[in-house]
C-alpha positions in Angstrom: 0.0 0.0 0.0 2.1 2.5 -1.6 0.4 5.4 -0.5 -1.0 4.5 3.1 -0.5 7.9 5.0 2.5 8.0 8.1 1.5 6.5 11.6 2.0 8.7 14.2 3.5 6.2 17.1 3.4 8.1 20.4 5.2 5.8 23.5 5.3 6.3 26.9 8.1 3.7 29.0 8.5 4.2 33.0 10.4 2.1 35.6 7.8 2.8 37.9 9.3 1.8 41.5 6.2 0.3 42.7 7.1 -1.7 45.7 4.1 -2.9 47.8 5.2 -1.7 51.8 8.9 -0.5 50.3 8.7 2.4 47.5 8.1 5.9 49.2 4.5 6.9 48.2 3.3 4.7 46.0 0.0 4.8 45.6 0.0 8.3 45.1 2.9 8.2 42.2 0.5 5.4 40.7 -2.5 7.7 40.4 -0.2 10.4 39.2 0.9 8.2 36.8 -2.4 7.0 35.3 -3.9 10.7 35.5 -0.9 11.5 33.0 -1.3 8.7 30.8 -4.8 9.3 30.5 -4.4 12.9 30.2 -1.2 12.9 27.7 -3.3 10.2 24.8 -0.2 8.1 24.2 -0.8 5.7 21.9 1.3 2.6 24.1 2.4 2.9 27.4 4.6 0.3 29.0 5.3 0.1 32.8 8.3 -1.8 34.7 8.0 -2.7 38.8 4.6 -2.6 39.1 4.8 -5.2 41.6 1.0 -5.5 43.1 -1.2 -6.7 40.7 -3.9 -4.4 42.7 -1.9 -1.8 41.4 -2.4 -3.0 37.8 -5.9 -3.2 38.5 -6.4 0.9 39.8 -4.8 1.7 36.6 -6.6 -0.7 34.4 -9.5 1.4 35.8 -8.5 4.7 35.4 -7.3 3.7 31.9 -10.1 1.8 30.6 -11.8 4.0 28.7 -8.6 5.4 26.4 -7.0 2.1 26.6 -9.2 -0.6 25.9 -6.1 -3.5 25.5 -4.1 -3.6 28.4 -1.9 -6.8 29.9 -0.2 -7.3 33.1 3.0 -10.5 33.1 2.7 -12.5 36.0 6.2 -14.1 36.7 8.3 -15.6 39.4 7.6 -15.1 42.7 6.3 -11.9 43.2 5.6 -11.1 39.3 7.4 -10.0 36.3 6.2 -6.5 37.1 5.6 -5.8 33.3 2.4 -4.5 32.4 1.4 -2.7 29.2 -1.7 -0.5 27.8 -2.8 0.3 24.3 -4.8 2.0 22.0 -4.6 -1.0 19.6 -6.0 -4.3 19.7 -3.4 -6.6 21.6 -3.5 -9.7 18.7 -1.4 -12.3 21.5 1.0 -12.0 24.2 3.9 -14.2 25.4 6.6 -13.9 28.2 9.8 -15.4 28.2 11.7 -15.4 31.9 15.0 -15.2 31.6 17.1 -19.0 32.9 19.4 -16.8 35.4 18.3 -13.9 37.5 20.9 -13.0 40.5 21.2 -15.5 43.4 18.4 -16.4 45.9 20.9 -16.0 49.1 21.8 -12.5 48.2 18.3 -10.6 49.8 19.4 -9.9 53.2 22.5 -9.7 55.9 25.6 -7.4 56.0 28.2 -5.7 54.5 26.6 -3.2 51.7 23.6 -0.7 51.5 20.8 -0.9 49.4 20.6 0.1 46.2 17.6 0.2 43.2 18.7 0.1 39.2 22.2 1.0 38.9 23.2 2.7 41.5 27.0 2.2 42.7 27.8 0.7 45.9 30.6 -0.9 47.9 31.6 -4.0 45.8 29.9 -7.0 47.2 31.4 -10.2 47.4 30.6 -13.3 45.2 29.6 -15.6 48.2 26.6 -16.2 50.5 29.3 -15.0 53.1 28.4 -11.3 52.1 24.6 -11.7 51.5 23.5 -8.3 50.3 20.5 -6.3 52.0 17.7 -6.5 49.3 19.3 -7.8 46.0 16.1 -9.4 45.8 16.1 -9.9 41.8 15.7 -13.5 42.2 12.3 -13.6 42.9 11.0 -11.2 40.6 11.2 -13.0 37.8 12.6 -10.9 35.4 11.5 -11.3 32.1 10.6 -10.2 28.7 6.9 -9.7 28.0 5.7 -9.9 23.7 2.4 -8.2 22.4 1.5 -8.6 19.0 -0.7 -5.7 17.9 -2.3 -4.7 15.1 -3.2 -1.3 13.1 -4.8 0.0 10.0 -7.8 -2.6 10.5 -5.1 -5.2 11.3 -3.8 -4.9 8.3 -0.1 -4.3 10.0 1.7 -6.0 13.1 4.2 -4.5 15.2 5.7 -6.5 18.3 6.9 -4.2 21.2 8.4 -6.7 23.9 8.7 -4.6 27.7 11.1 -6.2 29.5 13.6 -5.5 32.5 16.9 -7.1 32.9 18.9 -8.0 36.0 20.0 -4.7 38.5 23.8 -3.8 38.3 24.1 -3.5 42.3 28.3 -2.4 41.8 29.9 -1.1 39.0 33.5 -2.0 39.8 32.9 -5.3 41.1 29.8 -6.7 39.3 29.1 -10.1 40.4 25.7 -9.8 38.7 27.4 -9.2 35.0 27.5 -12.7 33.7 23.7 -13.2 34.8 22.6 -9.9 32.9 24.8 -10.7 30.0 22.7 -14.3 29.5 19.8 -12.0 29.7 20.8 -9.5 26.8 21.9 -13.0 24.7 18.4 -14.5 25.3 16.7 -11.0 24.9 18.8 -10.8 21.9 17.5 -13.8 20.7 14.0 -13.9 21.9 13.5 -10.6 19.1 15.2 -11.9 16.4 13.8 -15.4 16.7 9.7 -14.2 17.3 10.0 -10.4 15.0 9.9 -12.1 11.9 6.5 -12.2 11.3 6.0 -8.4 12.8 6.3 -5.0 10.4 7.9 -3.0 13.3 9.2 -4.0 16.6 10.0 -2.2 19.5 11.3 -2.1 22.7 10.9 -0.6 25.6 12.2 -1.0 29.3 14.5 -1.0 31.9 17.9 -2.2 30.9 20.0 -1.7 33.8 22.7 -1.0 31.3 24.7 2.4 30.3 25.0 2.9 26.6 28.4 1.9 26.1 28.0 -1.7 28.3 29.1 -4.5 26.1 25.5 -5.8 27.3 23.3 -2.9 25.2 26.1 -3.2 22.5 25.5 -6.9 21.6 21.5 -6.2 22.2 21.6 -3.7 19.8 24.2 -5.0 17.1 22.8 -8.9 17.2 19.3 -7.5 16.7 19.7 -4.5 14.7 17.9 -2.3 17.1 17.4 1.3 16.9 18.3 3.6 20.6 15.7 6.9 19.7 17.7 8.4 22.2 20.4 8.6 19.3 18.0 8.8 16.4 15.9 11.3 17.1 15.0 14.5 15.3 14.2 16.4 18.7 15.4 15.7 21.7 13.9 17.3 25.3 14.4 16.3 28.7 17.5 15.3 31.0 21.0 16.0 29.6 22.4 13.0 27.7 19.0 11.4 27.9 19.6 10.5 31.5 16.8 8.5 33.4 18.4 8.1 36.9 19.2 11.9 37.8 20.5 13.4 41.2 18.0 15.9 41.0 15.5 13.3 41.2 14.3 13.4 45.4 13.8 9.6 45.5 17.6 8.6 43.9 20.1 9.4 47.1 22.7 11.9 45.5 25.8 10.2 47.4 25.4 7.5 45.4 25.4 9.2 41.6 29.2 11.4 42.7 30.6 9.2 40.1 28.1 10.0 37.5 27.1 14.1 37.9 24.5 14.3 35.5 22.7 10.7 36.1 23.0 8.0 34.0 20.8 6.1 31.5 19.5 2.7 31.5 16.4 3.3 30.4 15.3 2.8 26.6 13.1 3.0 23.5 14.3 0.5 20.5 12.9 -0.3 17.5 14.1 -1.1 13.7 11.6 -1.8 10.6 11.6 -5.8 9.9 9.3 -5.8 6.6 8.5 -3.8 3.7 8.1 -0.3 6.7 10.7 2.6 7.8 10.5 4.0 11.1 12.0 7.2 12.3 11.9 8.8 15.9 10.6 12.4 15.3 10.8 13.5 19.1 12.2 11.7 22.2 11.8 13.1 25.9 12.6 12.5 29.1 10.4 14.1 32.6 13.2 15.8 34.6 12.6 15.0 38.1 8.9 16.6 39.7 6.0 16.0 38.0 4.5 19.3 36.4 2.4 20.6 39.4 3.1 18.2 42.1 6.2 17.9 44.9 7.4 14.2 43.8 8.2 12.9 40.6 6.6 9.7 38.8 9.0 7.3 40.5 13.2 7.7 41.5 13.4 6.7 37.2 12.7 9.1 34.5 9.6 8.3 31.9 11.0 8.1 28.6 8.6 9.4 25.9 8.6 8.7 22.0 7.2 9.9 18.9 7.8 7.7 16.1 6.5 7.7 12.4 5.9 4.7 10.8 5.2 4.5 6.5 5.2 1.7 4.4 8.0 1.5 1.6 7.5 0.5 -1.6 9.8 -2.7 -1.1 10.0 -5.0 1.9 13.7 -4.3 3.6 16.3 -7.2 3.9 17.1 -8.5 7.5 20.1 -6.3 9.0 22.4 -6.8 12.1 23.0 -3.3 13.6 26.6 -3.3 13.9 28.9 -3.7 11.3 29.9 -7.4 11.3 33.4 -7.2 12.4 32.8 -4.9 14.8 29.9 -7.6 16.1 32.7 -10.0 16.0 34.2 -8.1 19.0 31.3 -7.4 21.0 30.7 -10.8 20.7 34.1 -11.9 22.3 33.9 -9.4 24.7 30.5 -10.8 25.9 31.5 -14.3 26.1 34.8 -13.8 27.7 32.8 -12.4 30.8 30.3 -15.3 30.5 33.4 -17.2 30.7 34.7 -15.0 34.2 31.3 -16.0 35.3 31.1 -20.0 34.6 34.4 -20.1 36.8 33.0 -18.6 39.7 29.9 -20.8 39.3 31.8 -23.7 39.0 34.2 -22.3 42.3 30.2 -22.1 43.6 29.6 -25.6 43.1 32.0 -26.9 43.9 32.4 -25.2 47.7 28.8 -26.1 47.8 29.0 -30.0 47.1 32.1 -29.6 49.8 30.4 -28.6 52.1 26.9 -31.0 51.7 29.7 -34.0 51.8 31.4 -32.8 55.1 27.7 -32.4 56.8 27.0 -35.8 55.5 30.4 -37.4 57.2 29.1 -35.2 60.3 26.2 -37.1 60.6 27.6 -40.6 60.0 30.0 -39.4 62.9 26.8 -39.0 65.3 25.7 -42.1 64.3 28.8 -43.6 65.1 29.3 -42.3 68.4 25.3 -42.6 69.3 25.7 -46.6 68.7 28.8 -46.1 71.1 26.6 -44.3 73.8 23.7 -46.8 73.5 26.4 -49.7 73.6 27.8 -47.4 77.3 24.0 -47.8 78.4 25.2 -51.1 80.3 28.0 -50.0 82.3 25.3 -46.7 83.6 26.1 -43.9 81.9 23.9 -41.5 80.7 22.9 -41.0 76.4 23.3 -37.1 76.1 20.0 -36.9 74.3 19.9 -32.8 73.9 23.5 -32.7 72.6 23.2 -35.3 70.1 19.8 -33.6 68.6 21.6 -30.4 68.5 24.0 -31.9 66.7 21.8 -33.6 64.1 19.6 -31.1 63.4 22.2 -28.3 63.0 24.1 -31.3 60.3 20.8 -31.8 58.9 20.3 -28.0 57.9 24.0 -27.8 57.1 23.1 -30.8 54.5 19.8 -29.3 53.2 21.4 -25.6 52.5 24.5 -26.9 50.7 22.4 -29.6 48.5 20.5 -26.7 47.9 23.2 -24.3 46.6 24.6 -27.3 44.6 21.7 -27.8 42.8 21.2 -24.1 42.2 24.7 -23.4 40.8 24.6 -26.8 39.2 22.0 -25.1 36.6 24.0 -21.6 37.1 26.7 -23.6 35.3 24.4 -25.4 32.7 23.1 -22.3 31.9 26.4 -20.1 31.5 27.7 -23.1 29.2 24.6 -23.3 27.1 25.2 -19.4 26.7 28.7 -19.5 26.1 28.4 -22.3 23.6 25.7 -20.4 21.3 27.9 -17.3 21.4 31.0 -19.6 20.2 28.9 -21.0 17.3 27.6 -17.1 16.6 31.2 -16.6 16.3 31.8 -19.1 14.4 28.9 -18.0 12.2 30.3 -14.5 11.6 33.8 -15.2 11.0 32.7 -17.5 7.9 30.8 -14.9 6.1 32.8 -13.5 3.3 
């Protein structure tokens, strides 16, 4: 349809710090945030951390009568927090949660403060020796949610996945690296391997990656992804298209010295898969308090976009994003810290299993010297029933908890392996092309 007129795309993408008993006001930034939507006629909005699905429900409310399709991802143990409202019909949906998302053990103890998104902190430790105080990613279930959608009468499909990869807790010291890598490979591949029947696709979400991470590089450059951050015709908001600013009153400003102006991990991609071009005509950002009120949306910046959306005369070949030798290095670069990361899970394992054996030689040793004891009964002396029960139970929860971490890093290191060997055979893959 060589002379359908332009789509006007107008998107709306906020991490919106909605923890149930934990994030500072949050009802009232919820209702802010669906009197906005409501008033500001995007055409898609996509949330992240909406964590109560009675949240979800307040705006499914509000935002019923402008956005008839809406969708909430329930995931992991306390949900994916991914929910998504639109003006067009949603055609089918899908989530993918991602195989490795941070470490159980590491929600609570000592030795660190608590940080949300990005924030750097003192380094934490790669053992359950240094748990650290709310690094509860784990049990989010973190995860990539797909809409298919349809416009024009359905004649068109566009797939804009909203997804939120794993929190990067320490800059220098990032033991969560590996595990966010696996999630940008199966991200990666999760577009490329269900956009091929979409016109359009986009996404949208919180990456917990700065621009220049080799995580957003092989996202963007194995997927051909556009950032509208760079593409854009107009550009308004926070400087360098920050979404995590000091001037922001729920972020504590200590903790963004190294980064003065904020940083941003918080995008809008998209790239043209059939016969369509797509071009980002405006991008925004909110900068801090919302227009009116004393707090702002959430301790993240909304990310707004404005894209236009034609049909070509013909359909566009498949593209990587990055020039292929260049991809060759991102590529290398990823899987050598996959690699840093399948040691330490093997190191993991291996401490683990250690540990289950010696609290399984433990308890053969009770029952060793408990025959003894029984066999003293004759000759009078007394069985030392409290010690011995002490003994057991404390060998039995030793036991438990170490089988427990083996298993757990046992698929760690399946996991990291599978990942490293596709990005070998990727490799592989690109090297051979002429």
């Amino acid at each position: 349809m060589e002379g359908d007129p332009t789509l006007q795309l107008r998107i709306f993408n906020l991490n919106c710090w909605a923890i149930r008993y934990l994030s500072k006001r949050r009802q009232e930034r919820v209702q802010l945030i669906g009197d906005t939507v409501r008033r500001e006629g995007f055409d898609l909005v996509l949330l992240q951390e909406v964590w109560s699905e009675q949240d979800y429900s307040d705006l499914k409310a509000k935002l019923g009568g402008c956005y008839p399709f809406s969708h909430y991802f329930r995931s992991g143990v306390i949900g994916s927090g991914l929910c998504v409202f639109s003006r067009f019909p949603i055609l089918d949906t899908l989530l993918y949660q991602y195989s490795l998302n941070g470490y159980p053990y590491m929600v609570s103890g000592v030795g660190g403060t608590w940080h949300h998104g990005t924030r750097p902190h003192r380094a934490p430790s790669h053992s359950p020796s240094s748990w650290q105080l709310q690094h509860g990613d784990w049990f989010c279930g973190k995860s990539v949610g797909l809409q298919g959608r349809g416009w024009h009468g359905g004649h068109s499909r566009f797939a804009p996945p909203s997804c939120q990869l794993h929190a990067e807790y320490c800059r220098e010291k990032d033991a969560y690296l590996p595990h966010r890598l696996v999630q940008a490979w199966e991200l990666a591949q999760f577009i490329r391997h269900t956009s091929k029947a979409a016109d359009v696709v986009l996404l949208g979400g919180d990456l917990n990656m700065h621009p220049e991470d080799v995580g957003i590089r092989l996202l963007r450059g194995w997927t051909g992804l556009r950032d509208a951050f760079t593409e854009a015709t107009r550009f308004e908001g926070c400087e360098d298209g920050c979404t995590l600013v000091p001037n922001n009153c729920f972020t504590v400003k200590t903790e963004l010295l190294p980064f003065p102006l904020g940083i941003r991990i918080d995008y809008i991609l998209y790239k043209a898969v059939s016969s369509f071009t797509v071009k980002c005509e405006e991008l925004k950002t909110t900068t801090g308090t919302a227009p009116g009120m004393d707090i702002p949306f959430s301790d993240h910046e909304a990310v707004m976009a404005t894209l236009h959306i034609r049909r070509q005369g013909q359909a566009a070949g498949p593209t990587l994003g990055t020039a292929e030798p260049m991809l060759v290095d991102v590529v290398t670069e990823a899987r050598t810290e996959v690699g840093v990361g399948l040691q330490a899970a093997q190191r993991q394992r291996y401490s683990s299993g250690r540990m289950a054996v010696l609290a399984l030689l433990l308890l053969l040793l009770q029952a060793v010297a408990a025959l003894g004891a029984l066999a003293g009964l004759a000759a009078g002396q007394p069985f030392p029933k409290l010690s011995f029960s002490l003994l057991a139970f404390l060998a039995i929860g030793i036991l438990l908890l170490a089988a427990g971490l083996h298993v757990f890093h046992t698929i760690e290191v399946k996991m990291l392996q599978g990942t490293e060997e596709q990005m070998r055979m990727a490799l592989r893959v690109l090297q051979e092309r002429p």
